[in-house]
C-alpha positions in Angstrom: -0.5 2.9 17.3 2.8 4.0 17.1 5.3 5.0 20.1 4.5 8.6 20.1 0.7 8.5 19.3 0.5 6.2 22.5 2.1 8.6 24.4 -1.3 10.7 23.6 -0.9 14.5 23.5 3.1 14.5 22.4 3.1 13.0 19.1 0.1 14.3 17.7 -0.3 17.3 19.6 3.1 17.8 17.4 1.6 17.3 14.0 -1.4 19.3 14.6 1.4 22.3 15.8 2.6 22.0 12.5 -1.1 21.9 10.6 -1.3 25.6 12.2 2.6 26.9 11.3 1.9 25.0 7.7 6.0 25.4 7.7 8.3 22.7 6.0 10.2 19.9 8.1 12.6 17.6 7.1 13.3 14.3 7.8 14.8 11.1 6.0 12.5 8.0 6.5 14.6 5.6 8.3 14.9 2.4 6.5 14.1 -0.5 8.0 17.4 -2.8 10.1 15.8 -6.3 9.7 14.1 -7.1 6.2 13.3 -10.4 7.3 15.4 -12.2 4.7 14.8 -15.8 5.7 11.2 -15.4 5.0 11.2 -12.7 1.9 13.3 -15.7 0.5 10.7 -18.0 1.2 8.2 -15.8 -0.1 10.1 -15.3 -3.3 10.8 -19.0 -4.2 7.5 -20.1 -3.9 6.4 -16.8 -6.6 10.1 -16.0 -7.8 8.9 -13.4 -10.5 7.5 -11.3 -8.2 10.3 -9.1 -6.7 10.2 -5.9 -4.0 10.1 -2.6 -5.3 13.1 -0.2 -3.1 12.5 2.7 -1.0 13.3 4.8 -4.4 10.7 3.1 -6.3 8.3 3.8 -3.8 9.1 7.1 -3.2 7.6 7.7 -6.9 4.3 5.8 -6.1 3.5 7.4 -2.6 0.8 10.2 -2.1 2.8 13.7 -2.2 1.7 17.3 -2.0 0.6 17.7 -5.6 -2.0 15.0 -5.4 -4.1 16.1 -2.0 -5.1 19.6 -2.5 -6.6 20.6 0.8 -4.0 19.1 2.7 -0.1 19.4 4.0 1.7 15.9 3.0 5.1 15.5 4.5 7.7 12.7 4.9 7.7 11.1 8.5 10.6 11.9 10.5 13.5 9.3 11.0 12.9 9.4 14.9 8.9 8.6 14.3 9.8 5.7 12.1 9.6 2.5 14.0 10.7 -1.5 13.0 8.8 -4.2 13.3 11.1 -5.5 16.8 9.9 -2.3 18.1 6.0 -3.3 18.5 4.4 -6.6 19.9 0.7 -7.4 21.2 0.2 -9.7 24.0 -1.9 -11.9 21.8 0.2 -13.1 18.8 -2.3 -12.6 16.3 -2.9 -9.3 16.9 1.0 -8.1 16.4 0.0 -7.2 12.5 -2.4 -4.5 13.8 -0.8 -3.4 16.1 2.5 -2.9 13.4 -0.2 -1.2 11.2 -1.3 1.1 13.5 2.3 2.1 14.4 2.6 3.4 10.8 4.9 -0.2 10.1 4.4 -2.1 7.1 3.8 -5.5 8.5 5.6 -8.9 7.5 8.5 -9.0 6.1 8.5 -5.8 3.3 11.7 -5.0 1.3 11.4 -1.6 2.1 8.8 1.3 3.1 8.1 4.5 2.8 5.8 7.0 5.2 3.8 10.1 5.0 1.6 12.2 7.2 -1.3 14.2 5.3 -3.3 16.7 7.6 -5.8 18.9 6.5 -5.1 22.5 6.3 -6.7 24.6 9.1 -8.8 27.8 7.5 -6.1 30.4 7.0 -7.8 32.6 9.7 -7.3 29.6 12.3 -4.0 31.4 14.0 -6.0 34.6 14.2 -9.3 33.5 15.6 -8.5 31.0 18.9 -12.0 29.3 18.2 -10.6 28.3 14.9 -7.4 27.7 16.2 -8.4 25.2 18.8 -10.6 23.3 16.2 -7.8 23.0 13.9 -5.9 21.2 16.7 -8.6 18.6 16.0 -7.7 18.1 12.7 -7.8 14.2 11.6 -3.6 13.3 10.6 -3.8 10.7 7.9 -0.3 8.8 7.8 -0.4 6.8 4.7 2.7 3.8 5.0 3.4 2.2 1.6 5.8 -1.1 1.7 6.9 -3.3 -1.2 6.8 -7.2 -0.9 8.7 -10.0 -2.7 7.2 -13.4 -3.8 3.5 -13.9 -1.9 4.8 -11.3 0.6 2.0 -8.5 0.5 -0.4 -11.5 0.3 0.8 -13.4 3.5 1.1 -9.7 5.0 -2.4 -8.7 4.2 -4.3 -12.3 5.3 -2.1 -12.1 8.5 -4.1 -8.3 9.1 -7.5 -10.0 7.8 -7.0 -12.7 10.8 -6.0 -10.3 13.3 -8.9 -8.1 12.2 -11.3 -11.1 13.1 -9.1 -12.6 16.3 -8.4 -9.4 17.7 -12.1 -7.9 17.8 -12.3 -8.3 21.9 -8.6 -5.9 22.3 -5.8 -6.4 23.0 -2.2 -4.8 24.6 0.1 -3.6 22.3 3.6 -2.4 23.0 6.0 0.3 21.5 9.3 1.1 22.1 8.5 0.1 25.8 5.4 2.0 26.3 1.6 -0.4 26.9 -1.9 0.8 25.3 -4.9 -1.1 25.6 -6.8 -1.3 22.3 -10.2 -2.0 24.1 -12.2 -3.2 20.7 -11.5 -3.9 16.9 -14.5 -3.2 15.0 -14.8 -3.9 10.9 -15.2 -0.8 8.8 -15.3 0.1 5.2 -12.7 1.2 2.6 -12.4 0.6 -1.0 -9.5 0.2 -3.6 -6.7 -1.6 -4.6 -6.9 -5.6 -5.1 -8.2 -6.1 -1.6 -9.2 -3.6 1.2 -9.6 -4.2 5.3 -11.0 -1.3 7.1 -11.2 -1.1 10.7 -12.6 1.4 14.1 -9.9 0.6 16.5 -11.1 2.2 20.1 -7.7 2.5 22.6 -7.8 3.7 26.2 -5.3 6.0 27.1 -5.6 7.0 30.9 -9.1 6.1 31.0 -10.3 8.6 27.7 -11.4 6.2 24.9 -8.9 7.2 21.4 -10.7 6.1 18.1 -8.2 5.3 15.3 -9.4 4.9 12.1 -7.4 2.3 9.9 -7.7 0.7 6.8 -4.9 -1.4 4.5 -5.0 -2.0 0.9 -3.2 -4.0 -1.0 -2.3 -3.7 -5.2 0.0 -6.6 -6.6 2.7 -6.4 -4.2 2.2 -3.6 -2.4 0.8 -2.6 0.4 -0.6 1.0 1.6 -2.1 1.6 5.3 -3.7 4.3 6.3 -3.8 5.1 9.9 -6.3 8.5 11.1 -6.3 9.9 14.3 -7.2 13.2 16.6 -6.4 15.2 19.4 -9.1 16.6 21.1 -11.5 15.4 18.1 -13.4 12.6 16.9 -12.5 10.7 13.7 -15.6 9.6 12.2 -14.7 8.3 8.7 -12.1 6.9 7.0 -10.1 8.8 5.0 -11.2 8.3 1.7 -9.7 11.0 0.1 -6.1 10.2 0.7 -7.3 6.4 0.1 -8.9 7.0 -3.4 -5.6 9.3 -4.2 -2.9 6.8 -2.8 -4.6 3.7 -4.7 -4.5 6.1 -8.0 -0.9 6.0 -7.7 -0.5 2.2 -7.3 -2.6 1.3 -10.8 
């Protein structure tokens, strides 16, 4: 759960402000500072032919506008992007999930690329404040894809399986300096891709329970999570829509 989504209402309270305005924002993806080269090196000697797509590459293959019609799909902004040094869990293990849920490709990718896809409120939403406020409970989808070299997305994606398993009980996680308390990991469902992990991830913030929904797929050397989350609403499903469109794009 990334920085701003931990600090509840802010971040997302932001993104659902923007679901209502439907108005364009900008925004580079910050690229990240430490690749891990020491162990992408690793990974690459022991499955050399395999070799990380670049940000550029994955720009082509990531979900955009013209393939979810029903929603708004825009780029993260570079201040929401975090790195992998930004995050930790108190439990080891759980550190991939905790990446994953802060919208951060975990292990060691060559690059990433992120998007937010929210559904677009009924047009009538700013004019009728019942509508409005339900459209503040709009699910955000932010779909991160990153490219691995050698057994990278591999290593990445049993890493998340473990933690998945290890990590069921909760766990702390950390962000930029900020705590949340990820009370229970529970398995889920998702298909697509070569492999698929899908978990309900319940968080306490303040003493209100936050359900994240998140699932990671990986295709060759790729891999695509998905994190889905509310303000003021539940999310009850994963979010198979942007799922089944993002894993189109990889085949």
């Amino acid at each position: 759960m990334r920085a701003r989504a931990l600090r509840h209402a802010g971040a997302v309270a932001a993104v659902t402000t923007l679901a209502l305005a439907l108005t364009a924002c900008g925004g580079e993806e910050k690229k990240q500072e430490d690749t891990g080269k020491a162990d992408a090196s690793a990974s690459a000697a022991a499955k050399p032919d395999v070799k990380a797509l670049s940000a550029a590459e994955l720009e082509k293959l990531v979900v955009g506008q013209a393939d979810l019609k029903g929603y708004q799909v825009k780029k993260a902004k570079s201040d929401e992007v975090l790195n992998p040094g930004d995050v930790s869990a108190d439990k080891p293990a759980c550190e991939p999930l905790a990446e994953a849920m802060s919208w951060i490709a975990p292990g060691t990718p060559g690059a990433k690329v992120v998007r937010k896809a929210i559904q677009v409120p009924a047009q009538d939403a700013a004019a009728d404040p019942e509508k409005a406020l339900g459209a503040l409970a709009t699910p955000m989808t932010t779909v991160t894809l990153g490219s691995y070299a050698g057994q990278g997305a591999e290593q990445a994606f049993a890493s998340l399986k473990t933690a998945g398993t290890d990590c069921a009980g909760g766990f702390t996680a950390t962000a930029s300096g900020e705590k949340v308390k990820v009370t229970k990991v529970a398995a889920d469902t998702a298909a697509g891709g070569d492999e698929t992990l899908a978990w309900t991830i319940t968080s306490d913030l303040d003493g209100t329970p936050m359900v994240t929904k998140l699932a990671v797929l990986r295709k060759g050397n790729t891999l695509a999570g998905f994190a889905t989350m509310s303000l003021g609403g539940e999310v009850k499903e994963q979010p198979k829509t942007v799922i089944d469109a993002q894993a189109a794009k990889l085949r």
